[in-house]
C-alpha positions in Angstrom: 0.0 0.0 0.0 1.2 3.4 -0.5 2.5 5.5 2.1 0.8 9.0 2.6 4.6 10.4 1.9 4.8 8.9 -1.8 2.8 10.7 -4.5 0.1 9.1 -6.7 2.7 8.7 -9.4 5.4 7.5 -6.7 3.4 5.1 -5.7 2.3 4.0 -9.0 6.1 3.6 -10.0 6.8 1.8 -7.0 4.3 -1.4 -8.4 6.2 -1.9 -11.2 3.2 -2.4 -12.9 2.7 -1.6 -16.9 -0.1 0.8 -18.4 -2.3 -0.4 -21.2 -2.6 2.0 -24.3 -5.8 4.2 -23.1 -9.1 3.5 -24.8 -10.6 5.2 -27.2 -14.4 5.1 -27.4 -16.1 2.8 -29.4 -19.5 4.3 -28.6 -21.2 7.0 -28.5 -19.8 8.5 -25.5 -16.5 10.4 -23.6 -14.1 8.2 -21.9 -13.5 10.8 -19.1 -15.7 14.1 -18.3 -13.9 16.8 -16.2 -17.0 18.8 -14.1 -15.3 21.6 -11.6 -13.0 19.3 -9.2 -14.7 16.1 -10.1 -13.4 13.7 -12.6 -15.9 11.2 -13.8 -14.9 8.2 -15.8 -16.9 6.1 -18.2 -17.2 2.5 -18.3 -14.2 0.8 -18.7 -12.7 -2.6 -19.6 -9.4 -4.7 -19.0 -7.5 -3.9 -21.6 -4.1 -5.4 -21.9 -1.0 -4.1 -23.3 -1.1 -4.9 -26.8 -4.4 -3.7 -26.8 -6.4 -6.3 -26.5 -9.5 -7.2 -24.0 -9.2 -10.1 -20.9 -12.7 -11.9 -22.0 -14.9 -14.2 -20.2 -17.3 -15.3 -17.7 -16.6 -15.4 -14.0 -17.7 -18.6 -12.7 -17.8 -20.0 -16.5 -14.7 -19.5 -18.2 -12.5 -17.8 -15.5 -12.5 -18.5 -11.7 -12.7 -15.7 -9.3 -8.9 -15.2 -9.0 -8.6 -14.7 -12.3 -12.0 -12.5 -12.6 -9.8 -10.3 -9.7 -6.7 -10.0 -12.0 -9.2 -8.5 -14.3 -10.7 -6.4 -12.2 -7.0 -5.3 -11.2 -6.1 -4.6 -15.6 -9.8 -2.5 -15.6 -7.7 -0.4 -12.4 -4.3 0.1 -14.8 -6.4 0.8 -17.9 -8.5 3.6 -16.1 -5.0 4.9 -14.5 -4.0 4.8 -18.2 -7.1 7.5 -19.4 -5.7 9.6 -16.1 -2.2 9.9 -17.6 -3.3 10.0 -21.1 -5.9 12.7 -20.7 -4.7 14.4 -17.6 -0.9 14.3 -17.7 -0.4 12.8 -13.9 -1.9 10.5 -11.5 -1.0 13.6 -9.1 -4.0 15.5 -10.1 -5.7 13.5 -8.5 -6.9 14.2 -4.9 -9.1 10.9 -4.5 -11.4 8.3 -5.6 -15.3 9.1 -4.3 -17.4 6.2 -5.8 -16.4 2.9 -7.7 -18.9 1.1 -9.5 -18.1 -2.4 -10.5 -19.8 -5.1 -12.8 -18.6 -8.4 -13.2 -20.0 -10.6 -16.0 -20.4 -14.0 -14.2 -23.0 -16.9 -13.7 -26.1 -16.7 -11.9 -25.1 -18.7 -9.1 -21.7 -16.6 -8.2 -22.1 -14.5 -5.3 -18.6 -13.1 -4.8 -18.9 -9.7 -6.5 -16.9 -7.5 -4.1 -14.2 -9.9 -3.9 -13.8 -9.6 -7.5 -14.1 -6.4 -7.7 -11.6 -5.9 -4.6 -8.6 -6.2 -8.0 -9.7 -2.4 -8.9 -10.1 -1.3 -5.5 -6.8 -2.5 -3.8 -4.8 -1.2 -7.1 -6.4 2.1 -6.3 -5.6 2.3 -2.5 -2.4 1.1 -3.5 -1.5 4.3 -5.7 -3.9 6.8 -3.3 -3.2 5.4 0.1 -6.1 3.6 2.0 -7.0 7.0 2.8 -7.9 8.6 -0.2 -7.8 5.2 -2.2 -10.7 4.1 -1.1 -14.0 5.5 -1.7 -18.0 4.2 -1.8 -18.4 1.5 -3.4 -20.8 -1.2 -5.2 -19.9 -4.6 -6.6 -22.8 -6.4 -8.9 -23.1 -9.0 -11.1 -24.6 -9.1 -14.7 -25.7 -11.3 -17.1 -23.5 -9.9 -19.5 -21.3 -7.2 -20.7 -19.6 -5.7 -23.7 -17.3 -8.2 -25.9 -17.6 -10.8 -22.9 -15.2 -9.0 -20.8 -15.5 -10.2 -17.0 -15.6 -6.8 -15.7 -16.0 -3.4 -16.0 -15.6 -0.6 -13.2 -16.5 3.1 -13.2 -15.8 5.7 -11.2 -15.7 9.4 -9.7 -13.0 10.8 -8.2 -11.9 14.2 -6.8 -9.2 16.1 -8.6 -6.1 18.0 -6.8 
């Protein structure tokens, strides 16, 4: 977890984790929407480095594990659209509200767990402090391109 001294981008750094290329829409719709000091964030999907989507079915074709490490690549491709679109994790005071969605079975119950991928990436680059905001954790029947989850979210800028 990140320590309040560290910056976002400090923090971020000190994963060693890679970006994904930021997504461009492919809708009718903005990735990110800047409103006085809030920063909301569209919809957005694991995408992977070469640009690709994580696909499948929690529950079904992925177990929750691997539905968490997806959760985590929907967390690094939002920090992506951050970067892209505002030049530094920094700007960024905290997060305010996650909302994720996993695509997984009728039966599978563990939502939040899943979900828990976006949520400890983000405390890890914030600090538990302002890392972690509201939060809800669903399931659906299904979602775009068969990806196993995707997250939105608010946060407050710098």
């Amino acid at each position: 977890m990140q320590t309040d001294t560290l910056s976002p981008e400090a923090a971020f750094a000190k994963l060693g984790l890679t970006l994904p290329p930021a997504p461009l829409p492919l809708g009718v719709y903005k990735p990110y929407l800047i409103d006085g000091k809030y920063l909301y964030l569209s919809g957005h999907g694991p995408v992977q480095t070469d640009k690709s989507l994580i696909t499948g079915r929690v529950g079904d074709d992925m177990d929750m594990e691997q539905g968490k490490l997806a959760a985590r690549q929907v967390g690094l491709t939002m920090l992506a659209t951050i970067k892209t679109h505002l030049g530094s994790l920094d700007r960024v005071k905290r997060v305010i509200k996650v909302l994720g969605m996993v695509n997984c079975t009728a039966d599978f119950g563990r939502h939040p767990y899943v979900i828990n991928g976006c949520s400890e990436l983000f405390a890890a680059v914030w600090g538990t402090e302002n890392g972690i905001g509201v939060r809800s954790a669903v399931g659906m029947g299904s979602l775009p391109d068969n990806i196993p989850v995707e997250v939105e979210a608010l946060f407050e800028l710098v």
